[in-house]
C-alpha positions in Angstrom: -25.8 29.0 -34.9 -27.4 25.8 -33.8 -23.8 23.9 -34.1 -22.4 26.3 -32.3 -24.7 26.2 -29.4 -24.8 22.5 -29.2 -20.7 22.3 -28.9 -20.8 24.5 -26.2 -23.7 22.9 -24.4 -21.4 19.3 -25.1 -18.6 21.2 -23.5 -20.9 22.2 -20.8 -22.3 19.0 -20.2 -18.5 17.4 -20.2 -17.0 19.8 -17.7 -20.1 19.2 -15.1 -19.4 14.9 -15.8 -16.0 15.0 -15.4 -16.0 17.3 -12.6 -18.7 15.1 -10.8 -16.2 12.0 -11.2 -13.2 13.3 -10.0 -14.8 14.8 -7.4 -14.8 12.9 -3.8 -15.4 14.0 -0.2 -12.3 15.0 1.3 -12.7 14.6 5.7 -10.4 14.2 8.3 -10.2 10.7 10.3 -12.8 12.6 13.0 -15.2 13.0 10.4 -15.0 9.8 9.0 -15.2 8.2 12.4 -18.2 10.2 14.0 -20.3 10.4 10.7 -18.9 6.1 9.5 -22.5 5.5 8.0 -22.9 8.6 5.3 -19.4 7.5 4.3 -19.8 4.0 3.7 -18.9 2.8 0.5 -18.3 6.4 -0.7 -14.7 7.7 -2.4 -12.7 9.7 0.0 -9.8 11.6 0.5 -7.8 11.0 3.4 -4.5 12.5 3.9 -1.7 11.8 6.6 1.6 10.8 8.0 2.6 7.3 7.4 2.8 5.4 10.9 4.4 1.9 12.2 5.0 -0.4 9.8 4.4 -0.8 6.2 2.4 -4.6 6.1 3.3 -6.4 3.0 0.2 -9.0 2.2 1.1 -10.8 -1.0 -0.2 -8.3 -4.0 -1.6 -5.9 -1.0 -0.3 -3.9 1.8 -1.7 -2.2 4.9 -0.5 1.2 6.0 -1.5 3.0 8.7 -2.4 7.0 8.3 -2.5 9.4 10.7 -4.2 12.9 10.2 -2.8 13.9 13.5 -6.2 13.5 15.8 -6.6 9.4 14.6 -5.2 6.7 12.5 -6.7 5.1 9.9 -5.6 1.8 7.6 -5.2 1.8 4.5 -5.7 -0.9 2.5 -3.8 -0.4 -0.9 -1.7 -1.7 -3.6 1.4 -3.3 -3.0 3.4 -1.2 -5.6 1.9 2.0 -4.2 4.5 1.7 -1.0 7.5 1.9 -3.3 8.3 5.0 -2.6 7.0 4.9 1.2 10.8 5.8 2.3 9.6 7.2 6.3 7.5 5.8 8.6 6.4 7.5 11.9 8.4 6.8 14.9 10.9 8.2 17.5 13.5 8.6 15.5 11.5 9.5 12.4 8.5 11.7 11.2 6.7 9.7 8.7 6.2 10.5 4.4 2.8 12.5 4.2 0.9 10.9 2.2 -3.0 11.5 0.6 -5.2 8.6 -0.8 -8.1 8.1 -2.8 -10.2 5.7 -2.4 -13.4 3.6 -0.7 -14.2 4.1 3.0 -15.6 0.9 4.4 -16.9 1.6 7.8 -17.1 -2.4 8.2 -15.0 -4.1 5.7 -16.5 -7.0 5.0 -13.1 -8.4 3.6 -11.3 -7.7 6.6 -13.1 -8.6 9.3 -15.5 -5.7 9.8 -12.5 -2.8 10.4 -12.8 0.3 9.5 -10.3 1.1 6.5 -10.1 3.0 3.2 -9.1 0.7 0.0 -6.5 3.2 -1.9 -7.6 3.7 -5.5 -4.9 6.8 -6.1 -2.2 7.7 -4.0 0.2 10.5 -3.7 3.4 11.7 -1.5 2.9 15.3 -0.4 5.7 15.6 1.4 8.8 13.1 2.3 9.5 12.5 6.1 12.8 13.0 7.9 15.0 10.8 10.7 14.6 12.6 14.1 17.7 13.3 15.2 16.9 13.7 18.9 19.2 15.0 21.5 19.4 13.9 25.1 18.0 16.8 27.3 20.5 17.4 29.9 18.0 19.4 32.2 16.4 16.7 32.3 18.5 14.5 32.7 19.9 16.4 36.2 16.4 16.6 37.0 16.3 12.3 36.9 19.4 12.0 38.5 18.4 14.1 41.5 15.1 12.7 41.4 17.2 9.2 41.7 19.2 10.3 44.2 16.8 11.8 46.8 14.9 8.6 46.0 18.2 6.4 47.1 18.2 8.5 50.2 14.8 8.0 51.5 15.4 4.6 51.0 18.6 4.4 53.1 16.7 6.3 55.6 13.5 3.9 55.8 15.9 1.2 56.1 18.1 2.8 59.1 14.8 3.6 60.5 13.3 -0.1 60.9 17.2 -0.8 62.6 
């Protein structure tokens, strides 16, 4: 009986440990902003939409996340932008993408920026080209915009004549 009850306290005890390591904060890039100092140095999750460009240094890259209120860079891994395919623009919507990993809210290794050094990464979703089509209200509405524009002009000029 004694066994028995000290495997299950083990078991216990192990669930609790390893749910204490893999555990980390999760917060948006508000969260980490406003409240920088109980963060510091602490594991994070971080999750959003790749944007810009993918910044190969040497063994290293920096990437740029944004949750959709701010962006954040991420300091990571070269091999972890493999398969980093979309990257937020005009004519794309970026690969969603969630890290784990340190939140420095002054790196002292990069100059005193606030980043997060990826430990674990994963793709939630891929992006997509935009394919974006050329409004043609509004495009009447700039032409006649132009136009009456053209015309005042050509009527300040006859004016001063």
């Amino acid at each position: 009986m004694m066994k028995k009850a000290c495997i299950i306290f083990l078991f216990v005890v192990g669930c609790l440990a390893l749910c204490a390591v893999s555990y980390a904060d999760r917060a948006s890039s508000t969260t980490l902003i406003e409240n920088a100092k109980d963060f510091d140095n602490k594991i994070v999750v971080f999750q959003g939409e790749v944007i810009g460009d993918v910044m190969i240094r040497g063994d290293f890259a920096w990437v740029n996340l944004n949750d959709g209120q701010n962006a954040l860079g991420i300091w990571m891994p070269r091999d972890f932008t493999k398969d980093i395919i979309y990257k937020g623009s005009y004519k794309a919507q970026g690969d969603l993408l969630e890290v784990e990993g340190v939140f420095h809210r002054a790196c002292p290794e990069h100059g005193g920026d606030m980043d997060i050094h990826a430990q674990v990464l994963k793709k939630i979703q891929s992006g997509q080209a935009m394919d974006r089509q050329l409004d043609k209200n509004k495009l009447n509405i700039v032409l006649t915009l132009a136009g009456v524009l053209c015309l005042i002009l050509i009527l300040q000029a006859l004016k001063k004549k």
